[in-house]
Backbone as CSV, one residue per row, in Angstrom:
resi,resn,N_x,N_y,N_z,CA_x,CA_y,CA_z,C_x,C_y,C_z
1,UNK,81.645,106.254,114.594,80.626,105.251,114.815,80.524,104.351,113.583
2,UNK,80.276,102.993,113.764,80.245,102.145,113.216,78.800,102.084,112.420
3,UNK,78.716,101.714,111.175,77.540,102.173,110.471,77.299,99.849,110.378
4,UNK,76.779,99.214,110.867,77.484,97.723,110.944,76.836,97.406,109.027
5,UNK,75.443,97.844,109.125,74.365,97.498,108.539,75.311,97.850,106.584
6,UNK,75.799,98.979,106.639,76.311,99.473,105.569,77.629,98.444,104.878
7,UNK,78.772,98.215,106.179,79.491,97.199,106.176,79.455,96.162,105.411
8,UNK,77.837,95.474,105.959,77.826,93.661,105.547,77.367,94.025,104.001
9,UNK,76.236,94.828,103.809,76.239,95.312,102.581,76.802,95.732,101.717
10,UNK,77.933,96.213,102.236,79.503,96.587,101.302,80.142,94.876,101.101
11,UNK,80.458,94.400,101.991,80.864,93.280,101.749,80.309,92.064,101.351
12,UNK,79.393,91.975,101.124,78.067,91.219,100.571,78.182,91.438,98.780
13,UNK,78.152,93.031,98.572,78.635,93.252,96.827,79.642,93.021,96.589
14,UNK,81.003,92.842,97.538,82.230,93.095,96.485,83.048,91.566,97.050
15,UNK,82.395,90.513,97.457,83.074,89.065,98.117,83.402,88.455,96.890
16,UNK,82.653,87.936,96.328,82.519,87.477,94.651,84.011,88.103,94.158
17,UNK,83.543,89.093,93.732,84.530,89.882,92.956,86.345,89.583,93.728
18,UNK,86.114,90.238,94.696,87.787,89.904,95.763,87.732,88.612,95.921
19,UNK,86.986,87.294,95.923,87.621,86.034,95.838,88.152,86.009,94.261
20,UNK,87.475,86.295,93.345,87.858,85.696,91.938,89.193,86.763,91.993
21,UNK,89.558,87.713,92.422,90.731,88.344,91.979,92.039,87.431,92.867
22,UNK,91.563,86.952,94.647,92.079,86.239,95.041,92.845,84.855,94.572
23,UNK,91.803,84.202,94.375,91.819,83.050,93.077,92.901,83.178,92.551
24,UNK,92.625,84.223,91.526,93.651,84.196,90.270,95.601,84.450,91.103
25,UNK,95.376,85.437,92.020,96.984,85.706,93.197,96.998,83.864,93.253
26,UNK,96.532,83.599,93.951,96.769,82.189,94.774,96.732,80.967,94.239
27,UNK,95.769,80.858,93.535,95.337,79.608,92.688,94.189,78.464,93.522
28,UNK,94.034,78.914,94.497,93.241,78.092,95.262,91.731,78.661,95.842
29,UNK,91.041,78.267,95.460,89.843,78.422,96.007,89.605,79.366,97.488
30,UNK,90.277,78.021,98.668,89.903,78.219,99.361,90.836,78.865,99.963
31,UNK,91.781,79.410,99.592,93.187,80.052,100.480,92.491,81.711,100.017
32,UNK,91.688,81.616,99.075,91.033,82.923,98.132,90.280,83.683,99.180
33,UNK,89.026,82.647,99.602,87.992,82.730,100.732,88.902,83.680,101.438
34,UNK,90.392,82.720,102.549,90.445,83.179,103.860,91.059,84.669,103.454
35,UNK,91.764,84.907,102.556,92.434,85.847,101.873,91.434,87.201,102.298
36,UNK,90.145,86.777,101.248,89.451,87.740,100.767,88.643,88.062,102.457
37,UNK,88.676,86.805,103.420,88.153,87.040,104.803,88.910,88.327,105.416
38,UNK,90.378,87.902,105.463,91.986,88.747,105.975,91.110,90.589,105.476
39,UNK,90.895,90.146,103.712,91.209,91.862,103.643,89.668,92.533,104.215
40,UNK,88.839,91.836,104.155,87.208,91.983,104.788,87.259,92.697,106.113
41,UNK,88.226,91.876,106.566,88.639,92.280,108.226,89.325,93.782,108.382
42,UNK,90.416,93.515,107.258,91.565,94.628,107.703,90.340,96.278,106.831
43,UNK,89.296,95.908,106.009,88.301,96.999,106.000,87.349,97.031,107.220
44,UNK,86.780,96.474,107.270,85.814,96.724,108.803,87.100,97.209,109.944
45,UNK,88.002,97.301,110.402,88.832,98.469,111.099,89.215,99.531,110.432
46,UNK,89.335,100.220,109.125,89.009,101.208,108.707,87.351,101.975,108.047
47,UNK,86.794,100.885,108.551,85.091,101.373,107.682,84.828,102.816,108.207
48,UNK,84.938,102.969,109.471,84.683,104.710,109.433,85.180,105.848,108.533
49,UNK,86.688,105.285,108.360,87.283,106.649,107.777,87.195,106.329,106.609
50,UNK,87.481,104.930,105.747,87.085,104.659,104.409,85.849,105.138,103.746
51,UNK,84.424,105.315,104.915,83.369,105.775,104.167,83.261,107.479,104.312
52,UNK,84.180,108.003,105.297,83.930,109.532,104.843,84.765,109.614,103.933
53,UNK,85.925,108.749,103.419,86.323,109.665,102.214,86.259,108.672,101.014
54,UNK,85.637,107.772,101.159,85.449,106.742,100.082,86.449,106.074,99.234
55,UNK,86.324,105.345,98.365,87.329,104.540,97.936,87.018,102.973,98.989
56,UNK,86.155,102.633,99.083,85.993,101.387,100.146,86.662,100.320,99.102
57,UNK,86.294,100.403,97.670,86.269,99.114,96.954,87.863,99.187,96.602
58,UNK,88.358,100.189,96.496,90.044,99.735,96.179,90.857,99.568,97.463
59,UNK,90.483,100.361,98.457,91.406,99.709,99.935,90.835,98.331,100.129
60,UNK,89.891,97.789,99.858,89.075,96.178,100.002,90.266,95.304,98.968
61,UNK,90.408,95.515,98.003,91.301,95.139,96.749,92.843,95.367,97.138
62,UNK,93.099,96.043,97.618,94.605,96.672,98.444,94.718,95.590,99.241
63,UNK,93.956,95.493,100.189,94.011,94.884,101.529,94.013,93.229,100.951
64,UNK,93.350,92.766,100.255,93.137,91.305,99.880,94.624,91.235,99.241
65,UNK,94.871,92.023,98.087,96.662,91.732,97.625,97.593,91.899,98.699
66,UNK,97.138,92.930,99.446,98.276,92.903,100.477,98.392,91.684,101.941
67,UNK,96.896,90.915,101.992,97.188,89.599,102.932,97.735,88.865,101.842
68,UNK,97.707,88.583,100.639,98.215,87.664,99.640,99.464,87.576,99.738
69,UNK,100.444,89.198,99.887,101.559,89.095,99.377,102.082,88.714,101.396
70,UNK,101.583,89.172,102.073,102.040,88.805,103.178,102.049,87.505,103.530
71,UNK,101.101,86.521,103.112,100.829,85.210,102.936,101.869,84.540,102.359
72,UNK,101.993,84.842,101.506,103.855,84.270,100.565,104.818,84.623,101.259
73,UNK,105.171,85.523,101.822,106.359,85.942,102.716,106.635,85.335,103.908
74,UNK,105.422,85.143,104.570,105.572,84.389,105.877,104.883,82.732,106.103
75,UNK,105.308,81.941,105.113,105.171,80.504,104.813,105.731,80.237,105.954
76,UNK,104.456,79.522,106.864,104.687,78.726,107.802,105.445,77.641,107.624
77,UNK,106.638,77.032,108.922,107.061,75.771,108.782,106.627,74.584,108.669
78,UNK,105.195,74.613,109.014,104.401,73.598,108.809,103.630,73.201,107.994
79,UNK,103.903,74.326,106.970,103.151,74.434,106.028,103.752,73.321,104.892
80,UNK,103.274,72.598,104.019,103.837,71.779,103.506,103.290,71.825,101.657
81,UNK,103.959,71.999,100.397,102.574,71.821,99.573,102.863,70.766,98.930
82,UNK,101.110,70.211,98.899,101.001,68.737,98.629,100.869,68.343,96.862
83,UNK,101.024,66.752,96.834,100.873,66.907,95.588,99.581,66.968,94.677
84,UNK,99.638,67.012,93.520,98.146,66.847,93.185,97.628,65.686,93.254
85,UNK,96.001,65.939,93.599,95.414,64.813,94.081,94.828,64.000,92.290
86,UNK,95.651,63.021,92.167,95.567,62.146,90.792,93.999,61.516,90.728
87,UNK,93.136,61.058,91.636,92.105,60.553,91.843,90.801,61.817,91.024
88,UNK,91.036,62.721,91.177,90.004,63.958,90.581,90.456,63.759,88.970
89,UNK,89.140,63.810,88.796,89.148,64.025,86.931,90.361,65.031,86.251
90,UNK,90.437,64.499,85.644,91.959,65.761,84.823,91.214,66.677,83.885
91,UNK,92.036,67.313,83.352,91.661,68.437,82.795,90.840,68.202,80.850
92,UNK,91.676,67.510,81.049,91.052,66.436,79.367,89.508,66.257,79.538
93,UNK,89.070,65.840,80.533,87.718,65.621,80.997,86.398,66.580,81.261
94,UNK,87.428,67.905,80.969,86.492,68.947,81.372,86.344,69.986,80.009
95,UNK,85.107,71.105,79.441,85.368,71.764,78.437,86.388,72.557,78.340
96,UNK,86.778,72.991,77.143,87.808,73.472,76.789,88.164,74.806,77.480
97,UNK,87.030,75.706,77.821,87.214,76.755,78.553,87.643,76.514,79.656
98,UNK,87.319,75.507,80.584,87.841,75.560,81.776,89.095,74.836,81.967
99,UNK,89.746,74.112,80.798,90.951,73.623,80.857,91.769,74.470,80.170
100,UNK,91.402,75.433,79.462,92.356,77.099,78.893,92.617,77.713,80.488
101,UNK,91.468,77.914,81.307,91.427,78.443,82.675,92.336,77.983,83.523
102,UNK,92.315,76.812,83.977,93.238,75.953,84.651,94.419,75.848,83.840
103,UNK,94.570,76.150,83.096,96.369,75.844,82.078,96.784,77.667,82.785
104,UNK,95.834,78.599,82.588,96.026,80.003,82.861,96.596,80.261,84.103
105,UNK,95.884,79.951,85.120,95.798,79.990,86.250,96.988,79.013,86.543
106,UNK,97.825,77.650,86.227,98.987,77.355,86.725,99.930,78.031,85.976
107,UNK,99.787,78.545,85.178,101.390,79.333,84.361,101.028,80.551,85.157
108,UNK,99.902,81.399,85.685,100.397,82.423,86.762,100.651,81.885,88.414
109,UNK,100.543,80.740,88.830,101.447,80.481,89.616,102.391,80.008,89.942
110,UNK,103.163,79.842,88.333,104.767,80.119,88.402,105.163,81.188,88.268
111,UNK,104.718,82.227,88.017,104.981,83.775,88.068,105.420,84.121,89.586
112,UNK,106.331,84.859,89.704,106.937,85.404,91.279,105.793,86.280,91.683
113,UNK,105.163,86.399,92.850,104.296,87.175,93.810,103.766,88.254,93.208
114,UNK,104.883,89.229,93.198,104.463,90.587,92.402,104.435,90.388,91.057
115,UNK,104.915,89.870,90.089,104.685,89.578,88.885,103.163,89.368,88.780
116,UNK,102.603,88.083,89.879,101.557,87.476,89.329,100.513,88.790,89.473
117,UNK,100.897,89.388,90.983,99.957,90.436,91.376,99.230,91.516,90.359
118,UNK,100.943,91.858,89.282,100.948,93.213,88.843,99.672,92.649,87.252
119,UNK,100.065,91.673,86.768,99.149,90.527,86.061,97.391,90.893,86.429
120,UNK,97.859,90.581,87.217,96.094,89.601,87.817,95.465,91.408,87.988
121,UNK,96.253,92.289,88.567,95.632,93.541,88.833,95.488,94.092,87.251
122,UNK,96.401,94.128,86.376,96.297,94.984,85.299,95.117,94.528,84.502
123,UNK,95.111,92.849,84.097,94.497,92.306,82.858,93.238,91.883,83.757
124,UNK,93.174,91.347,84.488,91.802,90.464,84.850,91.107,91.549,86.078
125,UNK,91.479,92.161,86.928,90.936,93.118,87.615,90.520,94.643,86.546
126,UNK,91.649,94.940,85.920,91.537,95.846,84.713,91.924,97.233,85.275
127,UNK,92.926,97.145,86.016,93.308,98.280,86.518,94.288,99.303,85.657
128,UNK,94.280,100.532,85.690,95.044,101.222,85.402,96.715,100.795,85.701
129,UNK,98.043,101.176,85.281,98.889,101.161,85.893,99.292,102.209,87.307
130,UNK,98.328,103.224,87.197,98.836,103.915,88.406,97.447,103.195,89.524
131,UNK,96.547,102.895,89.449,95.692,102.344,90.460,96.820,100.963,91.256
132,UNK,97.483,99.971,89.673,98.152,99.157,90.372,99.092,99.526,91.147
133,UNK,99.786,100.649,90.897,100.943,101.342,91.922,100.642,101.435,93.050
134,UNK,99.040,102.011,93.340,98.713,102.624,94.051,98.108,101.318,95.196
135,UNK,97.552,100.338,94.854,97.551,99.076,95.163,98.949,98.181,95.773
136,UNK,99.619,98.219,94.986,100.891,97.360,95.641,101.839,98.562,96.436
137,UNK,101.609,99.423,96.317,102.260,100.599,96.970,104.063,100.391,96.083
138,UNK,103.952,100.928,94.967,105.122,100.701,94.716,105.135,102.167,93.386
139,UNK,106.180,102.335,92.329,106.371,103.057,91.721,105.471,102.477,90.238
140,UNK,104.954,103.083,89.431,104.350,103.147,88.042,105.638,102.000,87.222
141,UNK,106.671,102.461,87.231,107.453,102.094,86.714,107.890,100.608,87.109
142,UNK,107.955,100.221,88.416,107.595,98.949,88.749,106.973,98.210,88.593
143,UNK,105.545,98.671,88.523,104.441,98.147,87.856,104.121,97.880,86.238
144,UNK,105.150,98.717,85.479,105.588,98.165,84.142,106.471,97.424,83.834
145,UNK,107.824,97.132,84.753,108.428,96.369,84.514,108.359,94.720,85.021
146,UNK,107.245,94.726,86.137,106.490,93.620,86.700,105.562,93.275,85.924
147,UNK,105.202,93.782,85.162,103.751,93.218,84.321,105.004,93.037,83.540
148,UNK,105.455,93.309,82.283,106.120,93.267,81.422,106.625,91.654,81.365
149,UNK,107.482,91.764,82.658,108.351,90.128,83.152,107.301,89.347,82.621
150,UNK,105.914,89.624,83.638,105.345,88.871,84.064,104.676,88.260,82.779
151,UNK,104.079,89.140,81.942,103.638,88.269,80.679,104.815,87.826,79.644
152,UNK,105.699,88.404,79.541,106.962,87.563,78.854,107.017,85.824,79.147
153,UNK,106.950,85.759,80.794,106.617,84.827,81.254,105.891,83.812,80.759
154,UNK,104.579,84.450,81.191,103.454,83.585,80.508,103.782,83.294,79.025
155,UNK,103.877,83.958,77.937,103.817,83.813,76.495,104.668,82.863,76.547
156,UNK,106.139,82.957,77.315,106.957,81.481,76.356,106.369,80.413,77.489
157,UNK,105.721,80.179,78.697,105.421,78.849,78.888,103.827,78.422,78.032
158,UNK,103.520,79.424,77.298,102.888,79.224,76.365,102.991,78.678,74.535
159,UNK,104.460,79.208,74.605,104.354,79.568,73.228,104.380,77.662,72.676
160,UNK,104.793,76.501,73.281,104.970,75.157,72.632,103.452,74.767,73.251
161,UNK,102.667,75.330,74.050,101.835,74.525,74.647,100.459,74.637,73.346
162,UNK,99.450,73.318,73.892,98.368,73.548,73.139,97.391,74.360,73.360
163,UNK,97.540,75.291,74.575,96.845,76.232,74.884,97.053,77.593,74.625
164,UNK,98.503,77.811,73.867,98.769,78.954,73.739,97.623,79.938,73.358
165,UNK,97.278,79.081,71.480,96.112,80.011,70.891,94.970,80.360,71.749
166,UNK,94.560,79.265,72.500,93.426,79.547,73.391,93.645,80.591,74.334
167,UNK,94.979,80.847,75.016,94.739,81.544,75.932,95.118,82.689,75.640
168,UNK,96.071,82.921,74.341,95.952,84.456,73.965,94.611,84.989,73.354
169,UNK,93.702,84.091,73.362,92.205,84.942,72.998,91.616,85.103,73.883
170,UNK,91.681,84.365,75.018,90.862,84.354,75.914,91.502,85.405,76.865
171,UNK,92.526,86.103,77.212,93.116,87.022,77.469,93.845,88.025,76.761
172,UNK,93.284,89.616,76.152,93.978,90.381,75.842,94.875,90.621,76.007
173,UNK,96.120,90.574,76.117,97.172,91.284,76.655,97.927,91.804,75.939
């Protein structure tokens, strides 16, 4: 039996949280939303058995990376991506934190899928390496050599930029 009341209240605390982790996979706002909608969904068909044995908030987190990574795999033909819209204020225009953010956030979406995933799960979600395993369903060891890439990555499209210093403070890694 469906508990509905417990549900919206589960998903009511943890939307926030699974869009901003969304976000950071995708880079888009609103692809975050439908994302974080996808894994909302794919929990409310397990909410019974998720709440007798608990763990709701990491199958919620599972499920949002896992419409993400399914989302990249099956790029519609119609899907097209556009360019940036030049008319919106640039990044010069905005404080420095949120243009460290936005410099962050496009150097992880040149990162490959699982790279960005193993990233976004380790440093900004703050996961263990075996939670991330346990998340992307893959081996520990994958998950070190995917993070590994993945910030190698980042550091040299960092290392000439003017954001480097900023964004190695503003992210531990």
């Amino acid at each position: 039996m469906r508990d509905e009341a417990a549900f919206v209240e589960f998903a009511e605390s943890v939307r926030d949280r699974l869009r901003r982790t969304a976000y950071l996979l995708c880079g888009d706002w609103d692809r975050a939303s439908d994302l974080v909608q996808e894994g909302l969904i794919r929990v409310y068909v397990r909410w019974p058995r998720l709440v007798r044995r608990g763990g709701e908030l990491s199958y919620a987190r599972k499920a949002v990376v896992s419409a993400y990574l399914d989302q990249v795999r099956r790029r519609s033909s119609t899907e097209r991506p556009r360019e940036d819209d030049h008319t919106v204020a640039s990044d010069e225009d905005v404080a420095t934190t949120v243009a460290t953010r936005r410099a962050l956030v496009a150097a992880l979406e040149q990162l490959p899928p699982r790279q960005r995933a193993c990233v976004v799960l380790r440093y900004f979600e703050d996961l263990s390496v075996e939670q991330t395993a346990a998340v992307l369903g893959c081996t520990e060891g994958t998950v070190k050599s995917q993070t590994s890439r993945g910030l190698f990555s980042l550091r040299s499209m960092f290392e000439d930029s003017p954001y480097g210093e900023l964004v190695e403070g503003a992210v531990s890694w």
